[in-house]
PyMOL Python script that loads the backbone (N, CA, C, O; Angstrom):
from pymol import cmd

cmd.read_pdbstr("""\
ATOM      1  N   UNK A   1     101.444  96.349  97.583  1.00  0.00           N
ATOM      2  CA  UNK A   1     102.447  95.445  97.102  1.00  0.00           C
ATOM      3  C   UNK A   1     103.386  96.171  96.145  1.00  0.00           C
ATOM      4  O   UNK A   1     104.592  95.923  96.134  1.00  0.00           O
ATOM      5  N   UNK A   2     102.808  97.091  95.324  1.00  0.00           N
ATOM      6  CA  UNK A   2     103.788  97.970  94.461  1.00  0.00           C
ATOM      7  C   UNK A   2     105.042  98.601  95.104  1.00  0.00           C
ATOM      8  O   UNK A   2     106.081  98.680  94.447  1.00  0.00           O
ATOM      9  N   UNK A   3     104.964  99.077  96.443  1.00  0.00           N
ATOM     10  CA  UNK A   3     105.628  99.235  96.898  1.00  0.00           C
ATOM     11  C   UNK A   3     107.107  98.865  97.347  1.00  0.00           C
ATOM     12  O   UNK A   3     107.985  99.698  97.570  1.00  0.00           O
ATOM     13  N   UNK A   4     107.295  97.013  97.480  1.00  0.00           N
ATOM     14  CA  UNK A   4     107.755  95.926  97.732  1.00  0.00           C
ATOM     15  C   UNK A   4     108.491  95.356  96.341  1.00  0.00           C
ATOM     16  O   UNK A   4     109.603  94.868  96.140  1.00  0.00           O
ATOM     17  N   UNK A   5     107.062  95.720  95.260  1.00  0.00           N
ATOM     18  CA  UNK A   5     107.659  95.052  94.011  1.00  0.00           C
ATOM     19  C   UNK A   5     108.256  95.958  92.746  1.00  0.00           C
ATOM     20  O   UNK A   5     107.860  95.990  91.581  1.00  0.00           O
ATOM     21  N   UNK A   6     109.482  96.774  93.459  1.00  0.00           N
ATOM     22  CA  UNK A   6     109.924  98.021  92.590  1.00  0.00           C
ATOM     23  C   UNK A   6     110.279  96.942  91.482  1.00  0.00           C
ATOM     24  O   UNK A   6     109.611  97.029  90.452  1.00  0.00           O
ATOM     25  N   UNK A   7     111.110  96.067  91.534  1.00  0.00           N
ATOM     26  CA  UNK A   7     112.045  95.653  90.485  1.00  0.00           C
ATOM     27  C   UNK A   7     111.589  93.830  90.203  1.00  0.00           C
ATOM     28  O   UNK A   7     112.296  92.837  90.032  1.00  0.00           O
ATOM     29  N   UNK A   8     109.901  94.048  90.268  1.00  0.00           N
ATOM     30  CA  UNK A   8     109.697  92.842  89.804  1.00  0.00           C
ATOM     31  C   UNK A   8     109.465  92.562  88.212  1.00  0.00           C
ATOM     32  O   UNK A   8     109.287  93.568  87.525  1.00  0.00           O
ATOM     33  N   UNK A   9     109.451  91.527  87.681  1.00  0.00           N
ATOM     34  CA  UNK A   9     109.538  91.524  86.104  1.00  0.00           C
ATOM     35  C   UNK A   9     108.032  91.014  85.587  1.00  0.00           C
ATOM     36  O   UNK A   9     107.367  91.313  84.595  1.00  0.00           O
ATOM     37  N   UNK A  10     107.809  90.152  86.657  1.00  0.00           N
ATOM     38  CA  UNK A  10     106.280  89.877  86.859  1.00  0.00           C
ATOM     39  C   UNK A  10     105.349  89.613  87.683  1.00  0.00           C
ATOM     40  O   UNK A  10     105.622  88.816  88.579  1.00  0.00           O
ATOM     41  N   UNK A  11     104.306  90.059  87.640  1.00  0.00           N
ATOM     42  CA  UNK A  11     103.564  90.224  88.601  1.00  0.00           C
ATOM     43  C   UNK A  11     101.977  89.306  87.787  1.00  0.00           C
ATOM     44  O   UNK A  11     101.574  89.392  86.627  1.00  0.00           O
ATOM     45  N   UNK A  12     101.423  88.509  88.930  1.00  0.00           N
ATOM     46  CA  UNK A  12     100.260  87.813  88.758  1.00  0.00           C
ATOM     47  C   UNK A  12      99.313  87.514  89.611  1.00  0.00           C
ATOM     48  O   UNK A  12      99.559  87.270  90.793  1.00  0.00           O
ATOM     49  N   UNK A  13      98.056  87.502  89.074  1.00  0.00           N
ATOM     50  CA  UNK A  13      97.073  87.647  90.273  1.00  0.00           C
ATOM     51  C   UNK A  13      96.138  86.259  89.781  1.00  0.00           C
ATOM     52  O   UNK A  13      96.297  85.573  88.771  1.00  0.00           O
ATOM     53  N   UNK A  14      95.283  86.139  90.692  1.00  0.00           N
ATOM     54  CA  UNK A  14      94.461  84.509  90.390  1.00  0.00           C
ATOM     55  C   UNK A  14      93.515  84.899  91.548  1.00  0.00           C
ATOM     56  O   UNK A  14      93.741  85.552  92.566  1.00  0.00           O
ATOM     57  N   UNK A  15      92.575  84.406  91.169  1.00  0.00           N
ATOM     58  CA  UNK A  15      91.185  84.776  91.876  1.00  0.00           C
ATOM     59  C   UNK A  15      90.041  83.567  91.750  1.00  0.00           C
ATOM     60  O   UNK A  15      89.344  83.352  90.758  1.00  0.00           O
ATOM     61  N   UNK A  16      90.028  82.869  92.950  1.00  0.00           N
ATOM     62  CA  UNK A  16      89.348  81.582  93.222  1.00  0.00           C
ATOM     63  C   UNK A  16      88.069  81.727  93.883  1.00  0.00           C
ATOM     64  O   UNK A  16      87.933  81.652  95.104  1.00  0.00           O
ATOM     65  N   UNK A  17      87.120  81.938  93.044  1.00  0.00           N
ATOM     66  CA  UNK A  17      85.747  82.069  93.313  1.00  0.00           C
ATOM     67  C   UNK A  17      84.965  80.715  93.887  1.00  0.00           C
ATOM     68  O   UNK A  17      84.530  79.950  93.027  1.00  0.00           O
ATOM     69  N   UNK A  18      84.773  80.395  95.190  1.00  0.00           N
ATOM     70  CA  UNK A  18      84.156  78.757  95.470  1.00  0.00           C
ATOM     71  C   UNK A  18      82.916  79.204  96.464  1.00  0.00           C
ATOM     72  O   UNK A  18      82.573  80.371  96.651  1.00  0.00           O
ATOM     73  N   UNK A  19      82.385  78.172  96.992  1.00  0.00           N
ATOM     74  CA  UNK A  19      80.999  78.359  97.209  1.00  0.00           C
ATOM     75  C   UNK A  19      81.070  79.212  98.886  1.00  0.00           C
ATOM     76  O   UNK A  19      80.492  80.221  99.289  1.00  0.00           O
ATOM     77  N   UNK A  20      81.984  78.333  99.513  1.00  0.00           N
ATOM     78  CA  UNK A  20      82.786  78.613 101.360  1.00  0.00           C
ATOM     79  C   UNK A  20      83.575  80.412 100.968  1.00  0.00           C
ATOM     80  O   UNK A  20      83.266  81.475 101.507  1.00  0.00           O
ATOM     81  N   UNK A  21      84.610  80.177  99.891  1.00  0.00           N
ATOM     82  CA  UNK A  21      85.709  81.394 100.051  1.00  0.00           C
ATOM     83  C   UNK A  21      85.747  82.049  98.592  1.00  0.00           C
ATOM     84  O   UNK A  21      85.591  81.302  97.626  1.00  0.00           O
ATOM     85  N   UNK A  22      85.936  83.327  98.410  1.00  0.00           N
ATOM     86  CA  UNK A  22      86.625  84.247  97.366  1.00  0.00           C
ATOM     87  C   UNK A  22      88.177  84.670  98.095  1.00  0.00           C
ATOM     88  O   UNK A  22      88.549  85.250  99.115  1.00  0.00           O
ATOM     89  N   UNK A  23      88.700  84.118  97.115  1.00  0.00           N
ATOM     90  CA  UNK A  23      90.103  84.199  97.645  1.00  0.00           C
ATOM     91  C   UNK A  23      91.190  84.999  96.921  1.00  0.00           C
ATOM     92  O   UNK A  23      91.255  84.215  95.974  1.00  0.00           O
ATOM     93  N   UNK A  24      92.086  85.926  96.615  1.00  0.00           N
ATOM     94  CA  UNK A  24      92.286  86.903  95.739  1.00  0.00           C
ATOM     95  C   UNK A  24      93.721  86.328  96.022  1.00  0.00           C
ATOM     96  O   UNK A  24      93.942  85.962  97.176  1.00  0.00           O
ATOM     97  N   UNK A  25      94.879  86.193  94.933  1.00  0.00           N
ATOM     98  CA  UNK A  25      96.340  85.598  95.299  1.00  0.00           C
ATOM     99  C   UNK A  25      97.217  86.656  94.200  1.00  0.00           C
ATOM    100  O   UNK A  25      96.786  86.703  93.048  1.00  0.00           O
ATOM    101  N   UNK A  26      98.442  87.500  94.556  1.00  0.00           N
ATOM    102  CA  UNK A  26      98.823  88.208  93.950  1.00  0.00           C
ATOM    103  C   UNK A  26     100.389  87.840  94.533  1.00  0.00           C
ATOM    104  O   UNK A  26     100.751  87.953  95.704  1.00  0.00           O
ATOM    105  N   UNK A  27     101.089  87.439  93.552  1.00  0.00           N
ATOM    106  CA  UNK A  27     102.508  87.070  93.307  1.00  0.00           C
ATOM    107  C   UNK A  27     103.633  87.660  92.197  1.00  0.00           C
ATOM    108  O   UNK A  27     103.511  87.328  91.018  1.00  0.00           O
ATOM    109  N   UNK A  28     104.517  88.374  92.535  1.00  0.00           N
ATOM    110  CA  UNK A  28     105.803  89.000  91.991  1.00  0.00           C
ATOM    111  C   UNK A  28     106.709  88.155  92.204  1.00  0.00           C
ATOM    112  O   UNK A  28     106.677  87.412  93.185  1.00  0.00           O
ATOM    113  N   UNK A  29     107.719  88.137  91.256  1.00  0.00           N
ATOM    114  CA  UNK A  29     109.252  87.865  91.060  1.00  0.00           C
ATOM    115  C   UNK A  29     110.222  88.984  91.680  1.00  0.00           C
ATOM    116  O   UNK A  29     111.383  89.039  91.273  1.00  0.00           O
ATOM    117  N   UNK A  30     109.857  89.692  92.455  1.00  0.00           N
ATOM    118  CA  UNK A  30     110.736  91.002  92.745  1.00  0.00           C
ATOM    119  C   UNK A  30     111.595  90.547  93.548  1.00  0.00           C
ATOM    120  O   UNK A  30     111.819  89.348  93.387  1.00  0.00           O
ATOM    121  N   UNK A  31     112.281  91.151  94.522  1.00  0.00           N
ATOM    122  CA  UNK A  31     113.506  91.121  95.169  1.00  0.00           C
ATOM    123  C   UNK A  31     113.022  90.781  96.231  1.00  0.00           C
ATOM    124  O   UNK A  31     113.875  90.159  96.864  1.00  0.00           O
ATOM    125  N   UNK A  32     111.693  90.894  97.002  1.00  0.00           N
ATOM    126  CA  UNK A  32     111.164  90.079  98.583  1.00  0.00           C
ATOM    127  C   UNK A  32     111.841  91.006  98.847  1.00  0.00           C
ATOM    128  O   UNK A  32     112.675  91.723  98.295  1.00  0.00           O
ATOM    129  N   UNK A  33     111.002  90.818 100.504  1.00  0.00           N
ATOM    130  CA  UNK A  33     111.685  91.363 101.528  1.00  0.00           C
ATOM    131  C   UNK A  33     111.263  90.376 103.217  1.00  0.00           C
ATOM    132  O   UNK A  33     110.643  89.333 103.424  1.00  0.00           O
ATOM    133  N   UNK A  34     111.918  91.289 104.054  1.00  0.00           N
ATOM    134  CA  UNK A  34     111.831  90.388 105.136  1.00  0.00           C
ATOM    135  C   UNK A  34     110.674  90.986 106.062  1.00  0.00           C
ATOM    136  O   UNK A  34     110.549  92.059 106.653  1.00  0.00           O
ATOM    137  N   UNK A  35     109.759  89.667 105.922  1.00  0.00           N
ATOM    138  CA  UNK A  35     108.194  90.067 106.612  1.00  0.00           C
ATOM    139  C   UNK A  35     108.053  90.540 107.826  1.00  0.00           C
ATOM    140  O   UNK A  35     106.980  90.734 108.398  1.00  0.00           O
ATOM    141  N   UNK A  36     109.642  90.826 108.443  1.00  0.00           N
ATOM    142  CA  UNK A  36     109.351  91.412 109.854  1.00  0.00           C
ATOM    143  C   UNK A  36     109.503  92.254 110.072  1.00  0.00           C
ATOM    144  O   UNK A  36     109.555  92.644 111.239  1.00  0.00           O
ATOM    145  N   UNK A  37     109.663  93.021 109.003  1.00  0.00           N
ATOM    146  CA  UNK A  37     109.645  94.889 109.587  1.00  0.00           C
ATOM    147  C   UNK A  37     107.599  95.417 108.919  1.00  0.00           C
ATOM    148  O   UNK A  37     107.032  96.509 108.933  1.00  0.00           O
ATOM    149  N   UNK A  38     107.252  94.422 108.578  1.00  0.00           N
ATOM    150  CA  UNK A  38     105.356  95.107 107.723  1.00  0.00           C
ATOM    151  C   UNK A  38     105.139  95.491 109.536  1.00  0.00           C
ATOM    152  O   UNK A  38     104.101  96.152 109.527  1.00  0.00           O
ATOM    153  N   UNK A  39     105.586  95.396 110.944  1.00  0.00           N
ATOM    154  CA  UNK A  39     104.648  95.648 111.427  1.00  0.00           C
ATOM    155  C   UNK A  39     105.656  96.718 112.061  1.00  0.00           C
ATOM    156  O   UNK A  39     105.360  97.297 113.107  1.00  0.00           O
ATOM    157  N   UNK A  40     106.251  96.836 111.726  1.00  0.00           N
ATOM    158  CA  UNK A  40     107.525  98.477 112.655  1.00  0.00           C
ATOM    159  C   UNK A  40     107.566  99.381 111.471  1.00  0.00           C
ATOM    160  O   UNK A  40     108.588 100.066 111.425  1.00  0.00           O
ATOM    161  N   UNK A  41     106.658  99.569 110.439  1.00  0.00           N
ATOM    162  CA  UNK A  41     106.642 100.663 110.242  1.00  0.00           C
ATOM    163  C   UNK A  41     105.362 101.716 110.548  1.00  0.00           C
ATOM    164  O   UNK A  41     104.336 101.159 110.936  1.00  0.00           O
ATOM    165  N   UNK A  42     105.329 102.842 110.444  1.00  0.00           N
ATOM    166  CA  UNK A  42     104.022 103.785 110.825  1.00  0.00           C
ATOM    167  C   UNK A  42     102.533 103.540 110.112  1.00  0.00           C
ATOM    168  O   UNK A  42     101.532 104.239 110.269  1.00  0.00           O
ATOM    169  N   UNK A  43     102.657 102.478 109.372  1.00  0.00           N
ATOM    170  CA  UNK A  43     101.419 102.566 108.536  1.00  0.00           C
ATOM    171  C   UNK A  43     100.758 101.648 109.087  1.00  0.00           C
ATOM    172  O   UNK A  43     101.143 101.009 110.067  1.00  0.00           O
ATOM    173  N   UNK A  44      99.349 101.454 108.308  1.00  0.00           N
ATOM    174  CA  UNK A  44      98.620 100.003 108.540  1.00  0.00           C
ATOM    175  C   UNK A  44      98.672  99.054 107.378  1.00  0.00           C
ATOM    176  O   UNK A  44      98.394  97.859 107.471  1.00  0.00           O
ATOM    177  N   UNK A  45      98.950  99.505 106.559  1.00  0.00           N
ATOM    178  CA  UNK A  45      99.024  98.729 105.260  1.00  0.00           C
ATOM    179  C   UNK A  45      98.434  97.274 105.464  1.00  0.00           C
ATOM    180  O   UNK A  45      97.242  96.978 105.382  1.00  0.00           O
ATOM    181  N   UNK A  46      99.478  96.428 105.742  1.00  0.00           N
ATOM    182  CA  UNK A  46      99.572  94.530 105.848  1.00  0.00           C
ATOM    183  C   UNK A  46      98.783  94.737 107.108  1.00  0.00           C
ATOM    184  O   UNK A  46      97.794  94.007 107.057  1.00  0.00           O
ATOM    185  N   UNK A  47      98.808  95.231 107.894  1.00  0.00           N
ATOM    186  CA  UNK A  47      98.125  94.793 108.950  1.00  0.00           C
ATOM    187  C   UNK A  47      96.920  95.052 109.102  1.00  0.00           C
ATOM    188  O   UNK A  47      96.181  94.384 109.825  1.00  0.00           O
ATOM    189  N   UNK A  48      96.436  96.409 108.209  1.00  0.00           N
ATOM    190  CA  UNK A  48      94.943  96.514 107.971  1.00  0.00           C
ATOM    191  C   UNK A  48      94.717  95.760 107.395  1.00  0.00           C
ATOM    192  O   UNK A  48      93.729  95.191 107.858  1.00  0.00           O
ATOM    193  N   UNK A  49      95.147  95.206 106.317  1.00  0.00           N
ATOM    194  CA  UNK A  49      94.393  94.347 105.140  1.00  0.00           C
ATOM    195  C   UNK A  49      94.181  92.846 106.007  1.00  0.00           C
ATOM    196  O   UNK A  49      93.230  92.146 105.660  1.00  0.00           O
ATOM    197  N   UNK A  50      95.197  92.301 107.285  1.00  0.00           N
ATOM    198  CA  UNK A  50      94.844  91.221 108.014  1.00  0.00           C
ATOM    199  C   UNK A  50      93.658  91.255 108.640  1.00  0.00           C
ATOM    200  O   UNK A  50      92.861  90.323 108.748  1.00  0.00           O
ATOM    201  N   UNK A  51      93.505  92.938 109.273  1.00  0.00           N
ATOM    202  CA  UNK A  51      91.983  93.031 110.107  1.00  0.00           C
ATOM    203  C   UNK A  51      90.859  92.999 109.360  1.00  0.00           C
ATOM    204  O   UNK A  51      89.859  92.325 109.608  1.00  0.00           O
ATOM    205  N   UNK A  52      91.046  93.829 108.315  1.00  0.00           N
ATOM    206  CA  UNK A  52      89.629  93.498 107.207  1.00  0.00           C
ATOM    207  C   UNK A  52      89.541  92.457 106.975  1.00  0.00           C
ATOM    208  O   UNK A  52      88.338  92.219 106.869  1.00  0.00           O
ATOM    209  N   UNK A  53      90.270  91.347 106.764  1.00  0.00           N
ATOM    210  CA  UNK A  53      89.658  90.355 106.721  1.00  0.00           C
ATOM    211  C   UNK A  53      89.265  89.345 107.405  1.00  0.00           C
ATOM    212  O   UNK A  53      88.470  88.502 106.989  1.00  0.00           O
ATOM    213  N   UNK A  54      89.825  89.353 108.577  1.00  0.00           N
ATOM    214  CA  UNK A  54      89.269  88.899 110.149  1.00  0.00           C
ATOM    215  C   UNK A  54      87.708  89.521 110.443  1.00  0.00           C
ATOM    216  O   UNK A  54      86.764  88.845 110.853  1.00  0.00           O
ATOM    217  N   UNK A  55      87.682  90.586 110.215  1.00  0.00           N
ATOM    218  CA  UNK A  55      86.346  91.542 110.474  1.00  0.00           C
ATOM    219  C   UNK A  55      85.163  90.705 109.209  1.00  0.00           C
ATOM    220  O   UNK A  55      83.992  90.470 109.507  1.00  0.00           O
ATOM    221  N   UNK A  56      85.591  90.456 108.227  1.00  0.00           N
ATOM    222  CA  UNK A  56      84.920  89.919 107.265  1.00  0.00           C
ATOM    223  C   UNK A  56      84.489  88.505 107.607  1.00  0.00           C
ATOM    224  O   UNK A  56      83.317  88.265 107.318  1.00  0.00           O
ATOM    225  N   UNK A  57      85.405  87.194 108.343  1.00  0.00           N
ATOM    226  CA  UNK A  57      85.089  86.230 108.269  1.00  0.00           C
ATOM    227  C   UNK A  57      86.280  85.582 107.840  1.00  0.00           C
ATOM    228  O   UNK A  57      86.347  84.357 107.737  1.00  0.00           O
ATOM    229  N   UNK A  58      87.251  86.373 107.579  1.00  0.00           N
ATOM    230  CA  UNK A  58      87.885  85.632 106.751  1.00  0.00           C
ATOM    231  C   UNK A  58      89.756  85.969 106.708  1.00  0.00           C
ATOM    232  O   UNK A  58      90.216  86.562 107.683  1.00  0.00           O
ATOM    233  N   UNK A  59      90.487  85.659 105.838  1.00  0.00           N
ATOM    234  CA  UNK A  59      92.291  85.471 106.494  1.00  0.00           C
ATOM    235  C   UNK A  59      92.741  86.440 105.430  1.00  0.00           C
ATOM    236  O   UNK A  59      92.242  86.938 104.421  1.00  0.00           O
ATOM    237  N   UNK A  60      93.924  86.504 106.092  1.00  0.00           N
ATOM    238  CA  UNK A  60      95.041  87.756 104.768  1.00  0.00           C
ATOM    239  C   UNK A  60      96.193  87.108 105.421  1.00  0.00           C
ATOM    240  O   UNK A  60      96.222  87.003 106.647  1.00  0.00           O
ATOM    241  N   UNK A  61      97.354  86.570 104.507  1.00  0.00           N
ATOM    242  CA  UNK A  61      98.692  86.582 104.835  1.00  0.00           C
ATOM    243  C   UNK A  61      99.126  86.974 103.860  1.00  0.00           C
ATOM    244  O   UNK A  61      98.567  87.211 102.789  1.00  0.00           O
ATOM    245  N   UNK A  62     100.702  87.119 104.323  1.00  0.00           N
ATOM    246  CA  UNK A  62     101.615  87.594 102.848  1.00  0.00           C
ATOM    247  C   UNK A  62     102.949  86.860 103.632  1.00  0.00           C
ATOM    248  O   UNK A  62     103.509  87.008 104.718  1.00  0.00           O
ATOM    249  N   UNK A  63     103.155  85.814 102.206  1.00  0.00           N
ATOM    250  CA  UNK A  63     104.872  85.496 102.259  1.00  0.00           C
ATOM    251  C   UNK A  63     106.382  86.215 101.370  1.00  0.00           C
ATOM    252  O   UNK A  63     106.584  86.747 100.279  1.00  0.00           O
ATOM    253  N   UNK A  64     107.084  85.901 102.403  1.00  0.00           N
ATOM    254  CA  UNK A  64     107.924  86.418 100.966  1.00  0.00           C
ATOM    255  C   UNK A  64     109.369  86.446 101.654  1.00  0.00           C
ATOM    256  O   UNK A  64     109.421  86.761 102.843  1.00  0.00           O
ATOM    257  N   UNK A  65     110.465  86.154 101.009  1.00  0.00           N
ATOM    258  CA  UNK A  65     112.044  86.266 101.883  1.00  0.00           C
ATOM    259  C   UNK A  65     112.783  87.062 100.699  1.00  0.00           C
ATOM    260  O   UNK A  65     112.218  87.219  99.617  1.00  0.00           O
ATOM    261  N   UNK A  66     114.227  87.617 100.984  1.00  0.00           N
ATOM    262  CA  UNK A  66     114.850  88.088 100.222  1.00  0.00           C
ATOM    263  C   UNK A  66     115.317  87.389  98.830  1.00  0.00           C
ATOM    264  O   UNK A  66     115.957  86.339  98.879  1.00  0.00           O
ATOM    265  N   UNK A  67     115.001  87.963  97.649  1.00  0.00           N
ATOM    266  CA  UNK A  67     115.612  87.361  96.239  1.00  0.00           C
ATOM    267  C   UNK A  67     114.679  86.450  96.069  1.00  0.00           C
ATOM    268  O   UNK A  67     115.115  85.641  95.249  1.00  0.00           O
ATOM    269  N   UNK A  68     113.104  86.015  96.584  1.00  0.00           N
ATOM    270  CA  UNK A  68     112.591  84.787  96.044  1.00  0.00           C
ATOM    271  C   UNK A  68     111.048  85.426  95.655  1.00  0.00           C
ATOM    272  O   UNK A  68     110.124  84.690  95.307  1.00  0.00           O
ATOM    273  N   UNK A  69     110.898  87.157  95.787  1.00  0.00           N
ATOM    274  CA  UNK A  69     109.787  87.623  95.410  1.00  0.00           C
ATOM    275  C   UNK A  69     108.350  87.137  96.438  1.00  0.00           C
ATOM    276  O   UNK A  69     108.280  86.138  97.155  1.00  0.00           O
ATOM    277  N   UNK A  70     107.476  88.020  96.259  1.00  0.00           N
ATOM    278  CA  UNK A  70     106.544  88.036  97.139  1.00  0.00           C
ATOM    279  C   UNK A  70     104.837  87.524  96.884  1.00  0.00           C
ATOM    280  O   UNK A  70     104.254  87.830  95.844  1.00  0.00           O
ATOM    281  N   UNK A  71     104.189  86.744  97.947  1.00  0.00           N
ATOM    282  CA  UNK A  71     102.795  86.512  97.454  1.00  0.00           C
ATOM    283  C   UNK A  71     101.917  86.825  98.792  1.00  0.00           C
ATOM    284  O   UNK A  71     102.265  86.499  99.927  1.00  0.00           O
ATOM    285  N   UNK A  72     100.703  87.526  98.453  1.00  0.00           N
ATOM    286  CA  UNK A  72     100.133  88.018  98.998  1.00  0.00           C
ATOM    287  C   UNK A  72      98.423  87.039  99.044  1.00  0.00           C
ATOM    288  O   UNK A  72      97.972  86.495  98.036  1.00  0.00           O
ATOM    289  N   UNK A  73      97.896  87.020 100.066  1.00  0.00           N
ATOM    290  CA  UNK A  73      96.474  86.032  99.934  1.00  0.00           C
ATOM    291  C   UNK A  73      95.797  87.165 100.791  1.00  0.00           C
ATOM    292  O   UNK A  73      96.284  87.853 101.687  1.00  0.00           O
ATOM    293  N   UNK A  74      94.464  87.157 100.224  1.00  0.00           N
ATOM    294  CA  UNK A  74      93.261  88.071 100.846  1.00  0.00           C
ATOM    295  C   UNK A  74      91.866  86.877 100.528  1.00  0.00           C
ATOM    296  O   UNK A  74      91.675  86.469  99.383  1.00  0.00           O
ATOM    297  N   UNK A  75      91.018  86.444 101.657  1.00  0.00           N
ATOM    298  CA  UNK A  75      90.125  85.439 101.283  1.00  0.00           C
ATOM    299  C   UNK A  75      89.216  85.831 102.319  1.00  0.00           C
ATOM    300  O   UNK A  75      89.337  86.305 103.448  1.00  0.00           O
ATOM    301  N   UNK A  76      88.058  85.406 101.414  1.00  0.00           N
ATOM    302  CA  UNK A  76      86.619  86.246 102.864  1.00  0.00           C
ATOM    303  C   UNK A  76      85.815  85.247 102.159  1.00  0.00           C
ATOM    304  O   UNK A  76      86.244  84.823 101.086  1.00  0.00           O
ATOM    305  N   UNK A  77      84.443  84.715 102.732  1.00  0.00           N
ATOM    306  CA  UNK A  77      83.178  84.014 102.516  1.00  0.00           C
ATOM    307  C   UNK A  77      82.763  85.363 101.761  1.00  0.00           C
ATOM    308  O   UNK A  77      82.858  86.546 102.089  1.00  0.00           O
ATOM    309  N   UNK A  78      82.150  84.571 100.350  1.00  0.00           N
ATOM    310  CA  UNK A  78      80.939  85.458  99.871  1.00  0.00           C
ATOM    311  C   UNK A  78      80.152  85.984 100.480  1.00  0.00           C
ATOM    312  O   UNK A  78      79.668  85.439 101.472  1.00  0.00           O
ATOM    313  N   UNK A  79      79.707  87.456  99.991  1.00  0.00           N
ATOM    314  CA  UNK A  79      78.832  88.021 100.604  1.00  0.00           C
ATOM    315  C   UNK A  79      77.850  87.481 100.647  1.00  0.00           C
ATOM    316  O   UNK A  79      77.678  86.771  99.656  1.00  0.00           O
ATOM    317  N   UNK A  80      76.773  87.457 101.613  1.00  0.00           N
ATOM    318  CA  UNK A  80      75.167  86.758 102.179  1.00  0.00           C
ATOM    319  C   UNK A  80      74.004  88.087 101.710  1.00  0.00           C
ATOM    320  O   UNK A  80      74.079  89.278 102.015  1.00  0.00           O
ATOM    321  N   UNK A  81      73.115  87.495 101.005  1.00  0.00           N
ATOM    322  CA  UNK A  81      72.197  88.392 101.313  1.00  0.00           C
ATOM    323  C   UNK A  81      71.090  87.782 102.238  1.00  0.00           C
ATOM    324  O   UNK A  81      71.117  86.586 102.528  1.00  0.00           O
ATOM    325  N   UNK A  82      70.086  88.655 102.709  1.00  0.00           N
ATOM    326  CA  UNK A  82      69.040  88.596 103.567  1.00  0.00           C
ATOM    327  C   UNK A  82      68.499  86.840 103.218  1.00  0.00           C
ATOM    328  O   UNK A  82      68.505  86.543 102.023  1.00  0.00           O
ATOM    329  N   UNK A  83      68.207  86.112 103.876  1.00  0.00           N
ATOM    330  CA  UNK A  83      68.042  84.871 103.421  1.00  0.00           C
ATOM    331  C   UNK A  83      68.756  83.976 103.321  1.00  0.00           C
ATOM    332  O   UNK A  83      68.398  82.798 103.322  1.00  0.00           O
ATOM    333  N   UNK A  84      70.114  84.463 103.196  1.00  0.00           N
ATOM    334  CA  UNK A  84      71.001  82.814 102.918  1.00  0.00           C
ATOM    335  C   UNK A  84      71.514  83.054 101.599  1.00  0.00           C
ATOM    336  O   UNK A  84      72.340  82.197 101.285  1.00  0.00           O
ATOM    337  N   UNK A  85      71.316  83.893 100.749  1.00  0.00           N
ATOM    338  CA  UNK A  85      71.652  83.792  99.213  1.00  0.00           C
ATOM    339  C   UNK A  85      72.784  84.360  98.867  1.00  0.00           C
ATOM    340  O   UNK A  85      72.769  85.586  98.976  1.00  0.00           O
ATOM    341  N   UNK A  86      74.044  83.755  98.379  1.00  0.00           N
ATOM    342  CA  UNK A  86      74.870  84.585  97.822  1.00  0.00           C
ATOM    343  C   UNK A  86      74.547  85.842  96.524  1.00  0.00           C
ATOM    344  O   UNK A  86      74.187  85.446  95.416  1.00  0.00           O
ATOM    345  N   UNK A  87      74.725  87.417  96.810  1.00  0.00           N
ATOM    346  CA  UNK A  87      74.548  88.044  96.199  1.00  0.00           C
ATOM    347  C   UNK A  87      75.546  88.085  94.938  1.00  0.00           C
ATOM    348  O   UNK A  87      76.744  87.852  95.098  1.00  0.00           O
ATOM    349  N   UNK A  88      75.207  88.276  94.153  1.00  0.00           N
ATOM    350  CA  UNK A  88      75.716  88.757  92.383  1.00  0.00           C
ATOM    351  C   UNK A  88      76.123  89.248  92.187  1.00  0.00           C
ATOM    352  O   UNK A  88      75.438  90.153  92.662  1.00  0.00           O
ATOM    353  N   UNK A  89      77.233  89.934  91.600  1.00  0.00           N
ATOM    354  CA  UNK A  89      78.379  90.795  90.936  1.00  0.00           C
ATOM    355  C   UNK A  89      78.662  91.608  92.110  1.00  0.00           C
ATOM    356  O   UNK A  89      78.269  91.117  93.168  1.00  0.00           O
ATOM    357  N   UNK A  90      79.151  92.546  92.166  1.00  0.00           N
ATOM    358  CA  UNK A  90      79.887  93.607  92.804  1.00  0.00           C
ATOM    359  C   UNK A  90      78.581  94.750  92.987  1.00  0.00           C
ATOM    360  O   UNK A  90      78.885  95.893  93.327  1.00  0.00           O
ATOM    361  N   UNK A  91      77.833  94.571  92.865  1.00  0.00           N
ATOM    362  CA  UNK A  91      76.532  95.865  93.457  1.00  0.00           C
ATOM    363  C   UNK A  91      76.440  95.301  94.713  1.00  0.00           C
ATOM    364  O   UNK A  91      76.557  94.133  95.086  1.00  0.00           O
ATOM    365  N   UNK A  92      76.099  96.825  95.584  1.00  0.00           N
ATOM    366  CA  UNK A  92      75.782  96.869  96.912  1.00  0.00           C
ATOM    367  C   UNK A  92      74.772  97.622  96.958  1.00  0.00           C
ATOM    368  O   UNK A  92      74.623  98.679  97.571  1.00  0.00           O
ATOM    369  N   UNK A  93      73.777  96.824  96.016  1.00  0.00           N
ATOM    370  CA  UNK A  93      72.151  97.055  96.809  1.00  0.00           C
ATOM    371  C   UNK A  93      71.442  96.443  97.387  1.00  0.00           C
ATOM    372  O   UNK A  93      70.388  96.934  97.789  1.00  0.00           O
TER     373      UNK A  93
END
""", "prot")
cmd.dss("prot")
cmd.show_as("cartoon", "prot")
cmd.util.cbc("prot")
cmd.orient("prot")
């Protein structure tokens, strides 16, 4: 998103922890751009971050038009451990 948000003034993130989704939301005031060139350029950027989270269970979009700044959503089901149990903090043991 840094990329997108050279000349934003602010940038904010919000992170909705629920029992179904962890959902990660990151929004700039920058200058936007037009969402139809994320897939004509050489990278994977936006479009990896859509498959990881398809692969996960779960969605990625990003909105955004010229002059109205950009927001980005990444959301996956909590991780499961063996059993059914949602696992605890950020360790992967």
């Amino acid at each position: 998103m840094r990329k997108h948000a050279r000349d934003a003034g602010r940038v904010q993130m919000q992170l909705f922890a629920m029992a179904e989704e962890v959902t990660l939301e990151i929004s700039d005031d920058g200058p936007g751009f037009d969402i139809g060139i994320l897939g004509a350029g050489p990278g994977f950027g936006v479009r990896g971050m859509i498959e990881r989270a398809r692969g996960l269970g779960g969605w990625a979009e990003v909105s955004s038009s010229a002059g109205r700044g950009t927001t980005v959503m990444f959301s996956i089901p909590p991780v499961l451990q063996a059993g059914g149990t949602a696992r605890e903090g950020g360790d992967d043991r």
